[in-house]
N, C-alpha and C positions, 0 to 999 in steps of 0.2 A: 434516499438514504446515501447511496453512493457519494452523490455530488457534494451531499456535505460534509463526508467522509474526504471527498478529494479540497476540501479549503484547507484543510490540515497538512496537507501532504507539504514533506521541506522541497524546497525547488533546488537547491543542490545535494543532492543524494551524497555526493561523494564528501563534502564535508560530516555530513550525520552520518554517513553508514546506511542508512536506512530510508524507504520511502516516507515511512509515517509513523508516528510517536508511539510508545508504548500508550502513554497516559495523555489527557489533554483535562487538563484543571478548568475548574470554575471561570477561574480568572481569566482564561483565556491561555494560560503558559501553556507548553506542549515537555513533555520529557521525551529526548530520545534515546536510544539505544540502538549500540551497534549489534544488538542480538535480534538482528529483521527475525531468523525464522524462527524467537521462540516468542516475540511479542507481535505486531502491526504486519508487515509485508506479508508474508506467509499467507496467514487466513482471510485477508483481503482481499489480494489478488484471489487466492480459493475461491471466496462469495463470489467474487465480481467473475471469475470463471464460470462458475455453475449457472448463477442468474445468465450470463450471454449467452449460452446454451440452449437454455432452459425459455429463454423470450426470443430467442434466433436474433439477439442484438449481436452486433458484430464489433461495434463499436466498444463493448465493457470485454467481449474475449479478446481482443488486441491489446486493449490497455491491459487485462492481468498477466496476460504470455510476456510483455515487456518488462512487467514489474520482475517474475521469476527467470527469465533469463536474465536479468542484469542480478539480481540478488544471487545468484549461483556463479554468474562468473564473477563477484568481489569478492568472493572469500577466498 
C-alpha cells in the first residue's frame, strides 16, 4: 500500500506545501493542499510510522520522521 501511496507523493514539496494530496481522482488529477496536517502528510507519515515499528522496517520509520520534520519546520 505504502509504495503506491508513495507514486502520489509531489516531488517538489516546497512548491505544494505538502508531501501528498489531499484527494487523488479517478482521472488520475491529484488535489493538493497546503493544510499537510489536516489532510495527506500527517496520517501518513503516522501509518508509515507505526507499520516501521511494528515490522522492525527501518526503511518506512525514516521516511515518516523525514516527512514530519520538514512539515513542522515549513509552517
Amino acid at each position: 500500500m505504502f509504495e503506491t501511496i508513495r507514486l502520489y507523493e509531489f516531488k517538489d514539496s516546497k512548491k505544494t506545501d505538502c508531501y501528498f494530496p489531499s484527494e487523488v481522482f479517478e482521472d488520475g488529477r491529484c488535489d493538493k493542499s497546503g493544510l499537510a496536517w489536516c489532510f495527506g502528510d500527517l496520517m501518513i507519515a503516522y501509518a508509515m510510522l507505526k507499520y516501521g515499528i511494528l515490522s522492525q522496517n527501518d526503511y518506512y520509520t525514516q521516511y515518516s520522521k523525514k516527512t514530519v520534520l520538514i512539515s513542522l519546520n515549513s509552517g
